[in-house]
C-alpha positions in Angstrom: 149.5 63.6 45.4 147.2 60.5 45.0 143.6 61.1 45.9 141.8 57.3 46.6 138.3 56.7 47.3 138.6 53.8 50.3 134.6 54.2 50.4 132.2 55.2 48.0 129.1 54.1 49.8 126.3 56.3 52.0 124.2 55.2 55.2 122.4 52.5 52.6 123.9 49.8 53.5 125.5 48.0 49.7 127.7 44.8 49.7 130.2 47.0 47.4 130.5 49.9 48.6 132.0 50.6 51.8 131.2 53.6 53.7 132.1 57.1 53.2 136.2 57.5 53.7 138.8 59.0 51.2 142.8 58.3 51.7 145.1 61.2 50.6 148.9 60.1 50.0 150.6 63.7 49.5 154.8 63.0 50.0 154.9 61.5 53.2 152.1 62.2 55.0 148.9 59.6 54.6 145.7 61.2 55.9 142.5 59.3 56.1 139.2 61.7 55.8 136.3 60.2 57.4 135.9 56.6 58.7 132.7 54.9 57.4 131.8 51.5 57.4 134.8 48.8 56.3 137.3 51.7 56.2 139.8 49.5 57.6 139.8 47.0 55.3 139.5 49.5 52.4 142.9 51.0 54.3 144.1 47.6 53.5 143.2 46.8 50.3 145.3 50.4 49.2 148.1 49.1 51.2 148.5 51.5 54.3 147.4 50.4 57.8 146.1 52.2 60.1 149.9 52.6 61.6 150.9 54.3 59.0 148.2 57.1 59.4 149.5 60.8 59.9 146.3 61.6 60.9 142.6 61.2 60.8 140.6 64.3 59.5 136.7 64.6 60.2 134.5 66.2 58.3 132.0 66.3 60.3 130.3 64.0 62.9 127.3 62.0 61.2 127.4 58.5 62.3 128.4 57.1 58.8 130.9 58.9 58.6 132.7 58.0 61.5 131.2 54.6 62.3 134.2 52.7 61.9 136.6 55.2 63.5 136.5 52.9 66.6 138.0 50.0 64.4 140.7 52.7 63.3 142.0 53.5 67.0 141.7 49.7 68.4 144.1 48.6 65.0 146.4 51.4 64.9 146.8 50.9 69.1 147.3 47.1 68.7 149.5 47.1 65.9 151.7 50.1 67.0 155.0 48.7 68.6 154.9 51.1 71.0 152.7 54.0 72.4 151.7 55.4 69.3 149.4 58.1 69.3 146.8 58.9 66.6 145.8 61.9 65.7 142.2 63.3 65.3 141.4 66.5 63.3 137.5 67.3 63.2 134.9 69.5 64.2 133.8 71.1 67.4 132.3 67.7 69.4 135.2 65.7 67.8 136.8 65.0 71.4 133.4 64.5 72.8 133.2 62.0 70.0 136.2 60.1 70.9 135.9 60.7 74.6 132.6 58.6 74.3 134.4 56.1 72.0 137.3 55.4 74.6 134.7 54.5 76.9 133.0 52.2 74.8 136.2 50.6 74.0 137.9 50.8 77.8 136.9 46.8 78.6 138.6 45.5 75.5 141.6 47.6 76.5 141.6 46.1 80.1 141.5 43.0 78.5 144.1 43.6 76.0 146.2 44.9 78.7 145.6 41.7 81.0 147.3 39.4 77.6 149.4 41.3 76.3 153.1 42.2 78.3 153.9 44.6 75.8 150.5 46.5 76.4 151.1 48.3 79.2 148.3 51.3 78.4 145.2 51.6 76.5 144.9 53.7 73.3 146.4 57.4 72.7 144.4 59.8 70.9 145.8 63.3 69.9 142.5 65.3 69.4 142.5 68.2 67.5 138.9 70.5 66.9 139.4 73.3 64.2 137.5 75.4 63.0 137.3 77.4 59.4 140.2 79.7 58.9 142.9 77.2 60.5 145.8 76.0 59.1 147.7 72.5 60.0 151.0 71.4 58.7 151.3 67.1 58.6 154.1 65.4 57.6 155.0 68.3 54.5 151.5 68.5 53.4 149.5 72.1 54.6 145.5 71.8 55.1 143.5 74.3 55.6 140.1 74.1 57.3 137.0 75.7 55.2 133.5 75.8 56.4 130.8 73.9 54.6 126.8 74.0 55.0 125.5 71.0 55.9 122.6 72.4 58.2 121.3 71.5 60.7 124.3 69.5 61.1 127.0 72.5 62.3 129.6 72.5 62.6 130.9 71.1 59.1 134.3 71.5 57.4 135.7 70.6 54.5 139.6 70.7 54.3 142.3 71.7 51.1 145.3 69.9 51.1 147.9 71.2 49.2 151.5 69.4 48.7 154.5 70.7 45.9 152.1 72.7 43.7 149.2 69.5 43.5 145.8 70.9 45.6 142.8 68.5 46.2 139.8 69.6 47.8 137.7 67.5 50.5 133.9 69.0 50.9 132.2 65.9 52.6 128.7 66.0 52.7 126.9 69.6 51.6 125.3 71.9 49.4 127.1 74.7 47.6 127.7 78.1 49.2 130.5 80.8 48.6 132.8 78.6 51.5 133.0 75.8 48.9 133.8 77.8 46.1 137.3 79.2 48.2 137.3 75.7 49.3 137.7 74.3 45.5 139.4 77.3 44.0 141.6 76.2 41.3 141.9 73.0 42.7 143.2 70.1 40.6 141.4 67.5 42.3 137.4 68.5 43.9 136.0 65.4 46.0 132.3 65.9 47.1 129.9 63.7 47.8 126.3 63.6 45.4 122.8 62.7 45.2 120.4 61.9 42.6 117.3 63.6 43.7 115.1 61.7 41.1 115.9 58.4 42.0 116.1 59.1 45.7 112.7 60.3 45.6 111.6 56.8 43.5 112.2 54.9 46.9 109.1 54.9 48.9 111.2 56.4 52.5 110.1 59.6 53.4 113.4 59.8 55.5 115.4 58.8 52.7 113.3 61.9 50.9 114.7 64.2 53.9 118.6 64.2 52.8 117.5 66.1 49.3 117.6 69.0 50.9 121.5 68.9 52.8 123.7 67.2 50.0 124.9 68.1 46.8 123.8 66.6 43.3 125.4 65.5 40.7 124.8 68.8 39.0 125.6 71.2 41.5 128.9 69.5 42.2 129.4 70.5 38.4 128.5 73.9 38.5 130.5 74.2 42.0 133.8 72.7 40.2 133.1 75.2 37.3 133.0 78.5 38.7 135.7 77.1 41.3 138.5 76.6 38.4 138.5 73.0 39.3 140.3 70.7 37.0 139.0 67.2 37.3 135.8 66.8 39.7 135.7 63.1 41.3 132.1 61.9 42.8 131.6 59.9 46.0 129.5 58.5 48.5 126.6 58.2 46.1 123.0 58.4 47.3 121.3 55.8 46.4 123.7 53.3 45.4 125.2 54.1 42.0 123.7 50.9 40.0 127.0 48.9 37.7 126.6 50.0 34.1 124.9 53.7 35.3 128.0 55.2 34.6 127.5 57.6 31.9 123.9 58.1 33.1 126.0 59.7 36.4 128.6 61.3 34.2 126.6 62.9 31.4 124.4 64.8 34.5 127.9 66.2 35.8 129.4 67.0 32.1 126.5 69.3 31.0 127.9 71.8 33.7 131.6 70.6 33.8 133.9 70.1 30.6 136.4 68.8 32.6 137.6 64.9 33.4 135.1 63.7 35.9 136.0 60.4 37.6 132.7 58.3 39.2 135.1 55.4 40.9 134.3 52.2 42.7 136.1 51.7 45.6 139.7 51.7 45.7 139.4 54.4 42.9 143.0 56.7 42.7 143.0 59.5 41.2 146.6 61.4 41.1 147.0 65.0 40.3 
């Protein structure tokens, strides 16, 4: 299983760092969770298109986190021989979601349509909502959907996909509760998403201030992959931007609660397990 983070970034917009969205390859199936901002050329850069997708899994429906799922249903439509179609896992409000999002995109279809011979319908989306509890079988792998607390945003899940023995865990965006810990149990891989509270709170935003109290930091990421069993905890989506050469400064905050690897990637980070 190889765990790679297509987008490390957050809502801050950073020329580096594209937006939250992390590509598991487990045997044959390819699943993309979340679609933040430049996910498709992230896909790119790790070599899969979006045709090669087994399926798209939401974590939940905060717009950077599924900003760029438009560009993920026009390019896997339009590069499809065929009618393909692309399957959605998320969230209650998922098919709301891409109900709204067929509409936006329904006159670049009809123009499509017009040029192209081979285009003879507009895009195919297989929407799926689950909730905690639920299991799914893709292409070999099995996921299973856990909740997460991301209050007020509800519903939020985060999903454990497991392949031949190898288990990562997907939290998204969150603070810790007993949901995660099942979530993470024993897993060898533990993706979650972090702030630092003291340098959020050094930019002078009092919205910015507001996320402090609905995401994870670095330390409680640690102390969730600790009493989970988790062997190697890998940080994303990193609020604010996490600066080139604050490294260690990141790391050292997660190893005084973790004694296991801990992997703070760029984009286009893999991590196998």
């Amino acid at each position: 299983m190889d765990v790679t983070l297509l987008g490390t970034g957050s809502p801050l917009p950073n020329p580096d760092r594209a937006g939250p969205a992390t590509l598991v390859r487990a045997g044959s199936a390819i699943l993309l969770v979340d679609c933040g901002r430049g996910v498709v050329m992230r896909l790119a850069g790790a070599g899969v298109f979006p045709g090669f997708l087994t399926a798209v899994l939401l974590t939940h429906l905060h717009s950077d986190h599924i900003s760029d799922l438009n560009d993920i249903v026009t390019s896997h439509w339009v590069m499809s021989p065929g009618p393909t179609p692309l399957r959605v896992i998320g969230p209650t409000g998922t098919q709301r979601v891409v109900d709204g999002l067929l509409a936006m995109l329904a006159l670049d279809a009809e123009y499509r349509i017009a040029h192209h011979e081979s285009l003879t319908q507009g895009p195919l989306v297989e929407v799926t909502e689950v909730e905690p509890g639920d299991t799914l079988g893709l292409a070999g792998a099995q996921v299973s959907v856990h909740r997460t607390d991301h209050r007020p945003v509800a519903p939020t899940v985060g999903f454990r996909i497991e392949h031949e023995g190898a288990v990562a865990a997907l939290a998204g965006d969150g603070v810790p509760c007993d949901e995660l810990d099942e979530l993470c149990r024993d897993a060898d891989l533990y993706v979650q998403t972090v702030i630092r509270p003291e340098l959020v709170l050094a930019v002078p935003n009092p919205r910015l201030h507001d996320i402090l109290d609905y995401h994870s930091t670095v330390e409680q990421a640690a102390q969730t992959a600790t009493r989970a069993g988790v062997k190697t905890l890998v940080l994303t989506h990193y609020v604010p931007p996490m600066a080139p050469g604050d490294e260690e400064a990141w790391r050292a905050l997660a190893a005084a609660h973790f004694s296991g690897p801990i992997v703070l990637g760029d984009d286009l980070t893999t991590v196998s397990a």
